[in-house]
N, C-alpha and C positions, 0 to 999 in steps of 0.2 A: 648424814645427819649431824649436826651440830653437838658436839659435848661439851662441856662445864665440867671443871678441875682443877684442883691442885700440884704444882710440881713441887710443892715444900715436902719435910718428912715429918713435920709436924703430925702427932696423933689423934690431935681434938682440930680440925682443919674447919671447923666453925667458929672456932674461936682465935684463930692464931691468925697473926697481922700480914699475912701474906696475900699477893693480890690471886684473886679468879679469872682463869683463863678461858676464852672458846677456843675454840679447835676446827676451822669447819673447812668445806671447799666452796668455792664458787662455785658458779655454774658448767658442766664440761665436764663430772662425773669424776674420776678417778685420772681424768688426764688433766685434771687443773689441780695446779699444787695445791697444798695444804695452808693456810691462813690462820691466825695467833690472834686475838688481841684479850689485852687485861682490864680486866676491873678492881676497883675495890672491896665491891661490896657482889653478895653470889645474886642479890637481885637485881642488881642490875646487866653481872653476865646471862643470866637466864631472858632475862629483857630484851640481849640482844641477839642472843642466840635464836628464840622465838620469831623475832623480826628477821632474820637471815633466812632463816627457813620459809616464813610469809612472805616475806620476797620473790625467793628464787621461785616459789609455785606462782606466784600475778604474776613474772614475768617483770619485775619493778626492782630487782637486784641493780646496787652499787657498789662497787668496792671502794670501803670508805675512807680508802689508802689514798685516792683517787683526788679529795676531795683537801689532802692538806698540801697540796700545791698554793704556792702564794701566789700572791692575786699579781704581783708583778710577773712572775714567772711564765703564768698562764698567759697574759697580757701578750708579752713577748712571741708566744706561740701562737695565739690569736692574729697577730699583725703578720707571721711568715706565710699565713694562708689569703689572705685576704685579697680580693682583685680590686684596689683601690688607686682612683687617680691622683696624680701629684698632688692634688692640690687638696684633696679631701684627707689624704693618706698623711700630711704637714699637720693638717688640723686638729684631725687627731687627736695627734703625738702631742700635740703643744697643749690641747686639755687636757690631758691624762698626765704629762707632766709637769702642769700648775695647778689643778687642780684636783685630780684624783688619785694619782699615787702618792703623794704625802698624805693621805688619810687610809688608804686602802690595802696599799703595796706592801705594806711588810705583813701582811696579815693573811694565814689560810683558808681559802675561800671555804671552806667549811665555818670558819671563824665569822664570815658579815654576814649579819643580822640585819632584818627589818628596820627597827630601830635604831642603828645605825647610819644605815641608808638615808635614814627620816633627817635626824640628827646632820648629818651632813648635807644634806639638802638645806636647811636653815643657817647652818653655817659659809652658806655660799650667799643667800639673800642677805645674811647680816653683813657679807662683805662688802656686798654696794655694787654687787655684778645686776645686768640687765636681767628679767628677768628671760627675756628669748636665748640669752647667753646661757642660763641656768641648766634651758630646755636642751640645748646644744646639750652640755657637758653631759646630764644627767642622761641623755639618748644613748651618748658613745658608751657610757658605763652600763648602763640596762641591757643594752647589746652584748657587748662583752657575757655577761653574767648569763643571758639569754643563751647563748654558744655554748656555755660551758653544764647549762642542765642538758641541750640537743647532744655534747659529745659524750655526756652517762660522768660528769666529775659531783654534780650537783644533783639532787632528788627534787629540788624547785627551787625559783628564786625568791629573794628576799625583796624585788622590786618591786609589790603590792603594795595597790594603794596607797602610793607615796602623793604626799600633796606637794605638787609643785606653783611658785606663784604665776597668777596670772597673765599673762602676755598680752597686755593695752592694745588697742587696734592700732596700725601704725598712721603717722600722722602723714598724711600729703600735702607737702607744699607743696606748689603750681606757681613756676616766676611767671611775669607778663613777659610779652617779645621785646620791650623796652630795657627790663630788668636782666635777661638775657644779655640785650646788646650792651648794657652799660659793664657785665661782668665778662665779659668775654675782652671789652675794649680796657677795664682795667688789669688783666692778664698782662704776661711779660709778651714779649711779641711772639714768640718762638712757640707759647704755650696758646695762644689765642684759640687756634682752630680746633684746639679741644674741648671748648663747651661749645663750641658752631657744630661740631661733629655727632656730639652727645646730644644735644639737644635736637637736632634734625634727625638723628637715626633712633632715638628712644635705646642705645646701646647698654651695657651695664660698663662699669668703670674698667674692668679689665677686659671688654670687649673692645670698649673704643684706645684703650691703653694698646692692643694689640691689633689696632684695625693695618690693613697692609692695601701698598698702591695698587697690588693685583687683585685684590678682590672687588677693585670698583670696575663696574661698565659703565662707561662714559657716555656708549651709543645710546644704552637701553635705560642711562640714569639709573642702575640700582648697587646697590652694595650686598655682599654676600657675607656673611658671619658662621664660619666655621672652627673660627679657635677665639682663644682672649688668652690675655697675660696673667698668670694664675705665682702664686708666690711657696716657694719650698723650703723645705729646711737648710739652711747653710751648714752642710757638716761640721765644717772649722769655726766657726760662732757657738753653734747651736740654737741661731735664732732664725725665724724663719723671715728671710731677707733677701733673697735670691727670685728675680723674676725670670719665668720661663715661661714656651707655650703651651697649654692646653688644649682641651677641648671643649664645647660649651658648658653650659650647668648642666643640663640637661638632653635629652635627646631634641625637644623640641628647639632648643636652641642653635640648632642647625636650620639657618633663615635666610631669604632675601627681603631687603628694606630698600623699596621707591627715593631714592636720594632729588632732595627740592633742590632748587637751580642754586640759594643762596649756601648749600654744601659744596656744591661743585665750586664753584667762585671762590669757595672760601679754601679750598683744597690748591685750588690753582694757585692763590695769594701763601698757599705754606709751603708748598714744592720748593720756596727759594731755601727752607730750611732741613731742604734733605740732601744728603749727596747723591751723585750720578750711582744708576743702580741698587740705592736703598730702596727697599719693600715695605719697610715698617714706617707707619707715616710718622711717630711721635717717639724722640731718643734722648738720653740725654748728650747734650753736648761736649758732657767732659768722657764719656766712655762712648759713645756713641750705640748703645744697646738702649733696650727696653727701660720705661721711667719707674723709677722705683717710687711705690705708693707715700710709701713715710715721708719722703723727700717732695713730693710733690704734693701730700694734702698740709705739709706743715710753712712750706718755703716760698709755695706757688698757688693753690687753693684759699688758703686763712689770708692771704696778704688782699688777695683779689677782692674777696668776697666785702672785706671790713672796707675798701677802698669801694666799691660800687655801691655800698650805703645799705647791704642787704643783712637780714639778722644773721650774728656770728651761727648759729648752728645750721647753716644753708649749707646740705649736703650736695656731692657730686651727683647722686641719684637721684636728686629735685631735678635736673634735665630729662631725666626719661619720666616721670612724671610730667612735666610739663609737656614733652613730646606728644605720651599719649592723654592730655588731657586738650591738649590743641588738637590733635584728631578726630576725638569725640565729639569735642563741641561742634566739626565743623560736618558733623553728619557721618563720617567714615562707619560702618559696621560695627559694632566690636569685635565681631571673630576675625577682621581684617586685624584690628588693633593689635587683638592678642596674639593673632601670627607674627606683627612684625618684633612685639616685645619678647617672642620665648617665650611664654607661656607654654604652662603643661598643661593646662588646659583652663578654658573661656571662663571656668567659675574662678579662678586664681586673677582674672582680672576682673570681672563684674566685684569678685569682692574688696577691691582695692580701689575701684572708678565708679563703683557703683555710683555712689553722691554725686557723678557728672550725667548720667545717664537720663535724667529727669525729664533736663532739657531736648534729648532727644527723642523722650516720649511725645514732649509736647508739639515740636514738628512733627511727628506721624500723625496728632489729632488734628494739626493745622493742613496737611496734606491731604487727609482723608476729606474731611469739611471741606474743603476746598474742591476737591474731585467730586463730590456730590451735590454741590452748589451748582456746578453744570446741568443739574438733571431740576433746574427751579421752573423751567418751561413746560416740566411734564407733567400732567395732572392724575394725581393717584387714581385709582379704579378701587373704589370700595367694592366688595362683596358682600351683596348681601341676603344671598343663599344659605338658609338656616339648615339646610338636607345636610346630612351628613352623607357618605359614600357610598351608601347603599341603598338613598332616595328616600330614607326615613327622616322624620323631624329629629331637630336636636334636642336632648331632653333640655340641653344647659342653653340652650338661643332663648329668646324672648324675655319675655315680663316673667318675674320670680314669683312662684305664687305665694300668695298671704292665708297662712293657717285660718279658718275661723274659729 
């Protein structure tokens, strides 16, 4: 049982400026040591001493020792457990340390508040971050927080009902085959077959960064996608700059993609830019490894795009867009589509292609009509057997009758 007390030798110990102490055990009886803490005031040690003991009987005890670990600290412990891939496990790191631990870190997670949380959430939209960026950061941190009420340091978290902003639907560009070939032919040459590659396979930027000569079948025409070039921390920077390989985003990203004949051709035409026994189809030419993103969307990408006449914000992932939006239009399934994109599943592309899919309604009505236009020779068979099933009249066949 919890006591309330004075260690002073003060005689009037109601009145004298000394703090009030509990005294209690956790839970584990007489084999869990003894625990201190002080008050100012005896109402509010009796406050907690009440709560200690309401506790320990629901079964909802914390030791609230527990709970002034700093948020960096914990952070740190959080990340030694974690089964994270290179490339998520970078990510991370790199939001938590631009923007969450210089607001959080030096602070005892007993210390952040609701309001806080709130408050720094606004602080990140008045920066001029995206708002999907926002959703990013604030996820890893919610998480974190989340962990640490499941490991008993927190009694709940402060990440209620936090209003974060909106996340715009994103926009699909869709190049034409013209707009393709004029950006592909303003490319340096070396770099060409990387929008021929992207845009024939519907790849993501670090799949076809990471595409290799073995995983193509030349016999069967497909390409197989089991890793991509994924980017990690440079210990000696501390930037994350170093490309390496992975494995897909996701599980579904483990795929084979139908390669069209103007891949192959276009593969044939880049082989003079590899060396004997390279694997990796796309390197840089002064290190001869994997193309580093920064370098290639600033040096090689923005040159191209501004040179083929297309608007400067024309992403590298406007190719797999246009891949699957040339699919669609040309009748392909979607769930074919969303196999070859990675998709985790057929709603993650209906909700992004949706707005192409109309047109493929409207071939089903034009096929159906069509199939049924065959049957114009046949002449319908009215029936006109008022009996219902049982050889009785129908009450509802015939002439309605009129009240008099």
């Amino acid at each position: 049982m919890a006591s309330v007390f004075k260690t002073c030798e003060c005689p009037n110990k109601s009145r004298c400026p000394h703090a009030w102490t509990v005294r209690y055990r956790p839970p584990g009886g007489r084999l869990a040591d003894q625990k201190h803490q002080s008050f100012p005031t005896k109402k509010e040690a009796d406050a907690f001493a009440a709560k200690i003991e309401g506790d320990k009987v629901t079964g909802n005890y914390l030791d609230p020792n527990r709970a002034e670990i700093l948020f960096r600290d914990y952070v740190a412990e959080w990340f030694a457990v974690q089964v994270l891939r290179p490339g998520t496990l970078d990510h991370y790191q790199r939001n938590l340390r631009n923007h969450t631990l210089p607001t959080f870190g030096h602070l005892p997670l007993s210390a952040i508040t609701r309001p806080q949380v709130q408050a720094w959430v606004k602080h990140l939209v008045d920066s001029g971050l995206a708002p999907r960026t926002i959703h990013n950061i604030y996820g890893v941190f919610a998480g974190i927080i989340r962990a640490a009420v499941l490991d008993g340091r927190l009694a709940r978290t402060p990440c209620v009902g936090i209003r974060l902003p909106e996340i715009l639907k994103t926009i699909v560009r869709i190049l034409t085959p013209d707009q393709v070939f004029d950006l592909a032919d303003a490319m340096r040459p070396r770099y060409r077959f990387t929008v021929l590659f992207a845009y024939g396979t519907g790849t993501r930027q670090g799949e076809t960064f990471g595409a290799s000569r073995s995983r193509i079948d030349r016999k069967e025409r497909l390409y197989t996608v089991d890793r991509q070039i994924v980017l990690v921390n440079n210990s000696a920077t501390g930037y994350s700059a170093k490309p390496v390989f992975g494995p897909p985003k996701t599980k579904a990203g483990y795929r084979t993609i139908p390669l069209a004949q103007f891949v192959i051709d276009g593969y044939d035409e880049h082989e003079k830019y590899m060396e004997p026994g390279q694997d990796l189809l796309f390197t840089s030419p002064r290190t001869g490894k994997a193309i580093n993103r920064s370098y290639y969307a600033e040096r090689i990408w923005a040159p191209a795009v501004k040179k083929a006449g297309l608007p400067p914000d024309t992403t590298f992932h406007d190719l797999r867009h246009s891949f699957a939006s040339t699919a669609l239009a040309a009748g392909v399934p979607v769930l074919e589509v969303s196999r070859w994109l990675g998709h985790a599943s057929i709603t993650e592309t209906t909700d992004t292609y949706g707005h192409l899919l109309p047109e493929a309604t409207q071939r089903t009505r034009a096929a159906l009509d069509q199939a049924w236009a065959a049957l114009d020779h046949r002449t319908p068979h009215i029936n006109t057997d008022t009996n219902d099933d049982n050889g009785r009249d129908d009450p509802g066949a015939g002439p309605v009758p009129i009240a008099a």
